[in-house]
C-alpha positions in Angstrom: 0.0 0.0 0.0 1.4 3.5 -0.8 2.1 5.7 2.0 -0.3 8.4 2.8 -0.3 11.9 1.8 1.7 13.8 4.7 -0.2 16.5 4.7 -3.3 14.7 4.7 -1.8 12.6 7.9 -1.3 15.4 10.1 -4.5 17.7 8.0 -3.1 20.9 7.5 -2.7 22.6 4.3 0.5 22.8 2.1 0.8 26.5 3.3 0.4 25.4 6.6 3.2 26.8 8.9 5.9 25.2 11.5 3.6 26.3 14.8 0.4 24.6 13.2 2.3 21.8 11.3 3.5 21.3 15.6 -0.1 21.5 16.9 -1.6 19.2 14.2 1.0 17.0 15.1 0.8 17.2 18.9 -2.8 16.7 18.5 -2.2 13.1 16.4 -0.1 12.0 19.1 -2.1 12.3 22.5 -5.2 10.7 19.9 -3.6 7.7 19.1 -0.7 7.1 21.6 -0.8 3.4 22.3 -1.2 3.8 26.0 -4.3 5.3 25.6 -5.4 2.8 23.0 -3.8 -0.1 24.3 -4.1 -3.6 22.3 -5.1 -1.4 19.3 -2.9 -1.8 16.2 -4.6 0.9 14.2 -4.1 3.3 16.9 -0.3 2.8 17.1 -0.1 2.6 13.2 -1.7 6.0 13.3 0.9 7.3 16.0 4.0 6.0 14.0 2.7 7.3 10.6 1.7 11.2 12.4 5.2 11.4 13.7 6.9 10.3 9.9 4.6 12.7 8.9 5.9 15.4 10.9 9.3 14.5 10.6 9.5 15.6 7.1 7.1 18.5 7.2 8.8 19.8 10.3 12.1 19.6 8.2 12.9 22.4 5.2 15.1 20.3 3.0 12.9 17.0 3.3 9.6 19.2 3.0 11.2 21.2 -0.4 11.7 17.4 -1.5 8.7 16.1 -0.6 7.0 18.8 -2.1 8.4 18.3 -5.6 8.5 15.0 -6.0 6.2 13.2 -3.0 7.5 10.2 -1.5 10.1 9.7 -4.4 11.8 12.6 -3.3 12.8 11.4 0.1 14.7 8.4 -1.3 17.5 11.1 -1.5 20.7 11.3 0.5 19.8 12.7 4.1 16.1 13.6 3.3 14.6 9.8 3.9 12.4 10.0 6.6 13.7 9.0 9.8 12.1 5.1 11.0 10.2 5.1 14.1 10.2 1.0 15.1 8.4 2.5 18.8 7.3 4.7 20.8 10.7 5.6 23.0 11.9 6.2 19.4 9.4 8.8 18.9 10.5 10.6 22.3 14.2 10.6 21.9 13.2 12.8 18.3 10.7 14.8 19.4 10.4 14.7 22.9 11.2 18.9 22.7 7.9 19.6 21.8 6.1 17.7 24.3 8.0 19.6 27.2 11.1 17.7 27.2 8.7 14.1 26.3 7.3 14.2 29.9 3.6 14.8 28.9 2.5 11.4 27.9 4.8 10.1 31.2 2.1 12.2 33.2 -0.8 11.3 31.4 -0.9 7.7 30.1 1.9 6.4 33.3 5.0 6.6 31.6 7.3 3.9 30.7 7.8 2.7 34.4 11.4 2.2 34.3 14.2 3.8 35.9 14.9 7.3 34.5 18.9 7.5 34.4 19.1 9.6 31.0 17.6 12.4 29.8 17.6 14.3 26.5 20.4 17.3 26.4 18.8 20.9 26.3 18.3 22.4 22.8 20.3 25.7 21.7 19.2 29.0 20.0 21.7 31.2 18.4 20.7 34.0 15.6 22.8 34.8 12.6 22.5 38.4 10.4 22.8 37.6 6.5 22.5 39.9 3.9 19.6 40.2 0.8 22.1 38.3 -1.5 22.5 35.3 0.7 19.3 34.9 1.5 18.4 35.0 -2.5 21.2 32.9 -3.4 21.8 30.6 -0.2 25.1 30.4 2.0 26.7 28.7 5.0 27.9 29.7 8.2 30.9 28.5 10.5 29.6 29.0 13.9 31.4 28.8 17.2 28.8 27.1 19.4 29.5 26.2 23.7 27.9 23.9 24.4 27.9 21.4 27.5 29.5 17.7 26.7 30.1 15.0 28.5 32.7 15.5 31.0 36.5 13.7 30.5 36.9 13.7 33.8 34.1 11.4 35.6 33.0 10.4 31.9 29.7 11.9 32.3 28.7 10.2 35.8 29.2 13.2 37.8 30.9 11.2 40.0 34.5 11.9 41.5 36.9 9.2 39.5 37.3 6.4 41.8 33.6 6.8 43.5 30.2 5.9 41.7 26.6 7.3 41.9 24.2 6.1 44.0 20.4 5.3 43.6 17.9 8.3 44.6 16.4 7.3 47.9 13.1 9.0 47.5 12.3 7.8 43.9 14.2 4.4 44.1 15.8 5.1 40.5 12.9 6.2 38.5 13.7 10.0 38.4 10.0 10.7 39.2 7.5 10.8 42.1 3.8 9.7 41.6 1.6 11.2 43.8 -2.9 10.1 43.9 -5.6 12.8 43.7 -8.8 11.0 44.1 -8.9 8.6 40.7 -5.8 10.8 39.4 -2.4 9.7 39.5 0.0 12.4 38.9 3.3 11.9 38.2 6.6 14.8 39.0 9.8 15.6 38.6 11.9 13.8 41.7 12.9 17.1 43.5 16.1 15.3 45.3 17.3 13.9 41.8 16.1 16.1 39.7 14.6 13.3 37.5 18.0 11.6 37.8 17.7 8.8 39.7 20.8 8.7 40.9 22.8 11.1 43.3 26.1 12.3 43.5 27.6 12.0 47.3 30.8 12.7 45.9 30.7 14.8 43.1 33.7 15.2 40.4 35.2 18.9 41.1 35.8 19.3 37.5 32.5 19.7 36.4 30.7 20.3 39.9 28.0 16.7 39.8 26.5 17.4 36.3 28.4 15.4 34.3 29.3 17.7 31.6 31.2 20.5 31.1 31.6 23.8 28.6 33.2 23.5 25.2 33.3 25.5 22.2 32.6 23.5 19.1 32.9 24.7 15.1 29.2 24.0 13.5 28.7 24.3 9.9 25.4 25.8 8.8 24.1 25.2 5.4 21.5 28.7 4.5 19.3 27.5 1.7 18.4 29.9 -0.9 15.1 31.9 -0.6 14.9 32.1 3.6 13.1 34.7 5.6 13.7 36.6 8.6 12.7 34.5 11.2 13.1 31.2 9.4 14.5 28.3 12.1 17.0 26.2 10.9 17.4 22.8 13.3 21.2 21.5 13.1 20.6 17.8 14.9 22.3 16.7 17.7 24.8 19.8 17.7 22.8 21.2 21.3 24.2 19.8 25.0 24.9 16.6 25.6 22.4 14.8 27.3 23.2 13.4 31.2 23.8 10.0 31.5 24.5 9.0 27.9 21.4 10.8 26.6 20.5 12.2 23.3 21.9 15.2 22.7 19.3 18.4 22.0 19.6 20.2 18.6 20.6 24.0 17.7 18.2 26.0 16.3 19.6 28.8 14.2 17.2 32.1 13.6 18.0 33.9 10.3 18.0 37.5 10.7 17.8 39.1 7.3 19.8 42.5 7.5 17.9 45.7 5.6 18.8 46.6 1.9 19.9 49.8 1.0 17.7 50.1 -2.3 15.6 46.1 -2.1 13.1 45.5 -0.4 11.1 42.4 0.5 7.7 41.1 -0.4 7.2 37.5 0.5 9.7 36.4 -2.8 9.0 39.1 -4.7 12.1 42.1 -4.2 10.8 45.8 -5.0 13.4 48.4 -6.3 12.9 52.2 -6.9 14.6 53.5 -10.4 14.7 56.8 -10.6 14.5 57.8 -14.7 14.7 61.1 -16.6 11.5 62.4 -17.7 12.9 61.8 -21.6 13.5 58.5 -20.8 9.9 58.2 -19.0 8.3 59.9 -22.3 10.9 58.2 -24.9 11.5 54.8 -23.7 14.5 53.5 -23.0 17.3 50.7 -21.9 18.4 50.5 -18.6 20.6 48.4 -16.7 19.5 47.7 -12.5 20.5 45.9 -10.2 19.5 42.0 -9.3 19.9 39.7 -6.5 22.2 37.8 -9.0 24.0 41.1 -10.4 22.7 43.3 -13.4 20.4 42.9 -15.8 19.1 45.3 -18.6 15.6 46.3 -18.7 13.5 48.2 -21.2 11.3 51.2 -20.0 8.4 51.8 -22.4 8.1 55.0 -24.1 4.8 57.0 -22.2 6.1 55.2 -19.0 4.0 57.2 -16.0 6.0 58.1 -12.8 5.0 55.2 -9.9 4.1 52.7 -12.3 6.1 49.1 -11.8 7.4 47.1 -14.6 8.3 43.3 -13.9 11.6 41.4 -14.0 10.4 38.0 -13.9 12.0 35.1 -12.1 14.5 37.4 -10.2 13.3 37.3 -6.8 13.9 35.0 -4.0 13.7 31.6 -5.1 11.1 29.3 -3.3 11.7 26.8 0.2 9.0 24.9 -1.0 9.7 24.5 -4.8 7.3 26.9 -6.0 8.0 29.3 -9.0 10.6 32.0 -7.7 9.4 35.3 -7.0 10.1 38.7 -9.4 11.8 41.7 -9.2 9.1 44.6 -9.2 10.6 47.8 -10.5 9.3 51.0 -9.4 9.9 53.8 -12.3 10.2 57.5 -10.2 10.3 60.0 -12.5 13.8 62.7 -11.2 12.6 65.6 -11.4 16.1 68.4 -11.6 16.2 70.8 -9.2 18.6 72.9 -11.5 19.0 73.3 -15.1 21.3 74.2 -17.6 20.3 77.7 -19.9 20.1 74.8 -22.9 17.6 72.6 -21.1 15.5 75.7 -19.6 15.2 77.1 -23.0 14.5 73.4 -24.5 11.8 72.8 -21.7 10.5 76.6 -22.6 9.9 75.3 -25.8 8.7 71.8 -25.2 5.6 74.3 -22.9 4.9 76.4 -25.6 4.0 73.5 -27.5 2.0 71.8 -25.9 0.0 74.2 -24.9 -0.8 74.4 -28.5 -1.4 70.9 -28.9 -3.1 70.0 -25.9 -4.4 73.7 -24.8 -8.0 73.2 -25.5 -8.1 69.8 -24.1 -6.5 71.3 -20.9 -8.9 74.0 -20.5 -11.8 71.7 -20.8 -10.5 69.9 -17.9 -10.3 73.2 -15.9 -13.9 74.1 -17.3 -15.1 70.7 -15.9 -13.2 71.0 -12.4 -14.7 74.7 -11.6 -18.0 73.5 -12.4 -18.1 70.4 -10.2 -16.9 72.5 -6.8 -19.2 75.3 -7.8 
């Protein structure tokens, strides 16, 4: 059978953004989480096919794929979906948007085990990049600290030659359960901190926690046609996790810096030309400015002062695949504050003529106006 649409899975719309693309998904999940369903197949089909779904949809290079060429698309190097075989696979990836995976621990009961790992914290830097690198993608070398596992104790946060010891108030599990009438609520141990294990002598080199500060070099591939505010996830390049645990990810907000003559309109780019009024009555060649460099352009003869003539296909390209945006060019007539004795007397002339020509038709207009405020 062939997979589902993805959008279809998770029911948003192809426009549908990363927040409601989150929701929809979120929503999937608490529906059809096995341990609310238990012994149902269908349910847990449902669960594991919602979080492929948002997988790719979540992702800009598998979505752009997906996109263009469906399922087919994601056969690709690095833009397959990743394989979900249960649910504890489905936490370790997305547990960040349930609250660090805890939610379905404190509704459904958890997994009941003991709770000596846990998921390193995610990381948020923002980058500046210019008009041109947004329209034309780039990369950046970041220098990212981050918390890894400490050389010292090797991550138990144990002083070498001493080992942890199991929480005495939640026995291991890293979490206290605690009964409201028919409601079982489950918490964060506060003695462990959701550990389950505790330090009675803790290594001096990184004070208990396991882990300590390093800087690390991240490359960060920009692809071509991002926004301000777009969120680029780098995977497993946030803190290590305690205990062994997954690390979290780094998040990367583009900032897109302000163009001294573009500017933006979803992927369209707008650009003022200021033009001679002979060129505005005449017509004429000009060259302008591109994302891409120049390009030459012809201006109509008659050409009014405001009007926008388009340079098609040179705006920002597309994230989804779409046709790329266009440059819209603004023609502002330059009206000269000075002029030469030769263009005065030229411009003299170019009045007295049409005034001829045009006169009556001018004072008809004037007729008409006077009337209509009388």
């Amino acid at each position: 059978m062939s997979p589902r649409d993805y959008y279809e899975v998770l029911g948003v719309s192809r426009e549908a953004g990363s927040e409601e693309i989150k929701k929809a998904y979120r929503q999937r999940a608490l529906k059809h989480h096995p341990d609310k369903n238990p012994g149902d197949a269908e349910a847990e089909r449902r669960f594991k096919e919602a979080a492929e779904a948002y997988d790719v949809l979540r992702n800009g290079e598998k979505r752009s794929a997906y996109d263009r060429f469906g399922h087919a698309g994601l056969t690709g190097a690095g833009a397959a979906p990743s394989g979900f075989s249960n649910v504890e696979d489905i936490f370790s990836v997305f547990g960040d948007i349930f609250g660090g995976g805890s939610i379905f621990e404190d509704i459904f009961g958890g997994a009941g085990g003991r709770v000596h790992s846990q998921q390193g914290e995610n990381l948020r830097v923002e980058i500046p990049i210019s008009f041109n690198e947004a329209g034309n993608g780039t990369h950046r070398e970041l220098a990212v600290t981050r918390r890894v596992a400490c050389s010292t104790c090797g991550g138990n946060g144990a002083r070498p030659g001493t080992e942890p010891t199991v929480c005495n108030l939640c026995r291991g599990v890293g979490q206290v359960q605690q009964s409201q009438g028919f409601f079982s609520i489950r918490s964060v141990c506060p003695q462990c901190r959701g550990d389950g294990m505790r330090n009675e002598n803790p290594c001096q080199d990184c004070r208990g926690d396991g882990r300590q500060r390093r800087k690390d070099d991240v490359r960060v591939e920009i692809p071509a046609g991002v926004h301000d505010g777009t969120r680029i996830r780098v995977t497993g390049r946030g803190n290590d996790g305690h205990r062994g645990g997954p690390a979290g990810d780094l998040h990367v907000v583009i900032r897109l810096e302000a163009h001294e003559f573009f500017q933006r309109l979803e992927n369209d780019v707008l650009f003022e030309l200021p033009v001679s009024y002979s060129q505005a009555v005449l017509g004429a060649k000009v060259e302008v400015p591109t994302l891409r460099g120049r390009a030459t352009m012809s201006i109509p003869g008659g050409t009014q002062s405001g009007e926008i003539l388009r340079l098609r296909g040179q705006g920002f390209p597309s994230l989804h695949g779409h046709r790329p945006g266009d440059q819209l060019v603004k023609v502002v007539v330059d009206v000269p504050k000075k002029l030469s004795s030769e263009q005065e007397e030229i411009l003299r002339r170019l009045a007295e003529l049409e005034e001829k020509e045009v006169g009556s038709r001018r004072h008809t207009f004037f007729e008409k106006l006077r009337n209509y405020f009388e």
